[in-house]
C-alpha positions in Angstrom: 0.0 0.0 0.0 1.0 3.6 -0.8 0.6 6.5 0.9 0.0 10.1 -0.6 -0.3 13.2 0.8 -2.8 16.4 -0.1 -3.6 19.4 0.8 -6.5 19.4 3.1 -7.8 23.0 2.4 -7.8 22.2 -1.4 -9.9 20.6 -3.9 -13.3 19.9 -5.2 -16.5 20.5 -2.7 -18.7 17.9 -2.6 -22.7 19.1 -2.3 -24.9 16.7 -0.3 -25.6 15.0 -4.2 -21.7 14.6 -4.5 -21.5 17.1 -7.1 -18.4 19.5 -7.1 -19.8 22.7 -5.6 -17.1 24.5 -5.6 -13.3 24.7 -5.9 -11.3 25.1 -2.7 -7.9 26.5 -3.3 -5.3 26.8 -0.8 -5.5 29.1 2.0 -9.3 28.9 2.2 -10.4 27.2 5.9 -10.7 23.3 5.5 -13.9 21.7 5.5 -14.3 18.8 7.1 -13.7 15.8 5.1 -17.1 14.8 3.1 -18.9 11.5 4.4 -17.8 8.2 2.8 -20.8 7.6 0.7 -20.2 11.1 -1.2 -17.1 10.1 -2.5 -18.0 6.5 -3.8 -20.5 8.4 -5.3 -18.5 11.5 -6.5 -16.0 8.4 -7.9 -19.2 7.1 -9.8 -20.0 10.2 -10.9 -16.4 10.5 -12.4 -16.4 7.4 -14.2 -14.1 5.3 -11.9 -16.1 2.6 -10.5 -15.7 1.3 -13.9 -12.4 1.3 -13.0 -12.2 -1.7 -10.9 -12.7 0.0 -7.5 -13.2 -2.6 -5.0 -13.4 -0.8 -1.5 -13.1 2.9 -0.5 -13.5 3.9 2.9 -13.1 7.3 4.6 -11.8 7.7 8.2 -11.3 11.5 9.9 -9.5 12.9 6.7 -8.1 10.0 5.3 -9.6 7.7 1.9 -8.3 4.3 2.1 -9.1 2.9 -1.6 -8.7 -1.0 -3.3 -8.8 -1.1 -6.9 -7.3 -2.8 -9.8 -5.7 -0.5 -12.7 -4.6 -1.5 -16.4 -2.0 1.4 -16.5 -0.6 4.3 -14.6 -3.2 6.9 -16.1 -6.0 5.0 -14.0 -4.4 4.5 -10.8 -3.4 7.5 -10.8 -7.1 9.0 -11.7 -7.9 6.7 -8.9 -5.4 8.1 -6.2 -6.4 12.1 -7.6 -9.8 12.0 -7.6 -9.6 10.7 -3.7 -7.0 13.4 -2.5 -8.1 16.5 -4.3 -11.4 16.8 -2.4 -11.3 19.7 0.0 -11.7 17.8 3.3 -9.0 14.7 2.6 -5.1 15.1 3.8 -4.0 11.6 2.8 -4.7 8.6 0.0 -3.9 5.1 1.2 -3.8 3.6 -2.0 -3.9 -0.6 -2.6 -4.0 -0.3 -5.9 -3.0 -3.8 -8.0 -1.4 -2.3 -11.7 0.7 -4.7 -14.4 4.0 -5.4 -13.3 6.6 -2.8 -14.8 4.1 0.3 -14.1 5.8 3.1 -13.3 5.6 5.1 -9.6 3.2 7.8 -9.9 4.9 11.4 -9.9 2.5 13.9 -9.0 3.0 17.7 -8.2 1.2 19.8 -5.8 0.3 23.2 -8.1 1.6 26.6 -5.9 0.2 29.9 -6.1 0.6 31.2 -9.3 1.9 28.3 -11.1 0.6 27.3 -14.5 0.7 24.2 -16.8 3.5 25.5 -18.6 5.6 26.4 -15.4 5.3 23.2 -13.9 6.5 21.5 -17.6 9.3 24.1 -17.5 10.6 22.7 -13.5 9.7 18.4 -14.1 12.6 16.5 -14.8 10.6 14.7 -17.1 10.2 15.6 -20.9 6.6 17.0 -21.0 4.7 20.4 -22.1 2.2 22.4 -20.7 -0.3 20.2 -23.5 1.0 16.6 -22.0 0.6 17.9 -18.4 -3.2 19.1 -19.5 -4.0 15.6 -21.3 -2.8 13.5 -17.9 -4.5 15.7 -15.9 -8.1 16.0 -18.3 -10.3 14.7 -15.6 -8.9 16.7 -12.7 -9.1 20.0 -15.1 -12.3 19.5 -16.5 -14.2 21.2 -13.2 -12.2 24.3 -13.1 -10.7 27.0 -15.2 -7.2 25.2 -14.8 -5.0 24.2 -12.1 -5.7 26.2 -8.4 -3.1 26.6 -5.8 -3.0 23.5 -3.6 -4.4 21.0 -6.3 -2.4 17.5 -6.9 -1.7 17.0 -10.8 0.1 13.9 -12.4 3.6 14.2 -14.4 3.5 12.0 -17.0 6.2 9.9 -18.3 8.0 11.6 -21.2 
């Protein structure tokens, strides 16, 4: 099992329907990590139970998740849609991938930072276009990365 870090002020905002509500970025107060059932269904709503996701469960601000992955783009969808809910400080992720996967390599976004910086500082050989086509799913509910949010670096 792995264990990943977040920031607990920022992310997505569940509603009571476990639809994003809001964007949390750094800096703002944390809420309180949303109930267990909101985020199985938030995961639904994002397409991942298809994704071989046997177990999640939620304890103080802490998602402890079981799933199978085919590559490193869904285990890490997997591990990022968990931690970047406003609420959630750490992913304990048992996550069963091919042998010969890669580790995931992710980046917490600071203030200020765009796609482009961040491809600028990796050490691995992407643009600001291959860090926004890893990161699709996480960019799709906001008008780009926010300070505090957890994005993947591809491999080159």
């Amino acid at each position: 099992m792995a264990i990943f870090k977040f920031n607990r002020a920022a992310g997505r905002k569940l509603n009571d329907k476990a639809e994003i509500e809001a964007i949390n970025p750094a800096g703002a107060p944390a809420p309180r990590a949303p109930h267990e059932s909101l985020i199985k269904r938030a995961f639904k709503q994002y397409g991942l139970s298809q994704l071989s996701v046997s177990h999640i469960t939620v304890r103080d601000t802490t998602v402890a998740v079981k799933a199978k992955a085919e590559n490193a783009a869904e285990r890490d969808a997997i591990i990022l849609a968990a931690g970047n809910i406003a609420g959630i400080d750490t992913v304990h992720a048992d996550i069963t991938v091919p042998e010969g996967t890669p580790a995931p390599v992710f980046h917490q976004v600071a203030p200020g930072e765009t796609l482009a910086a961040i491809a600028e500082k990796t050490d691995a050989d992407v643009t600001a276009q291959d860090l926004h086509e890893a990161n699709k799913d996480e960019l799709a509910h906001s008008e780009g990365v926010y300070p505090g949010q957890t994005i993947r670096i591809p491999e080159a």
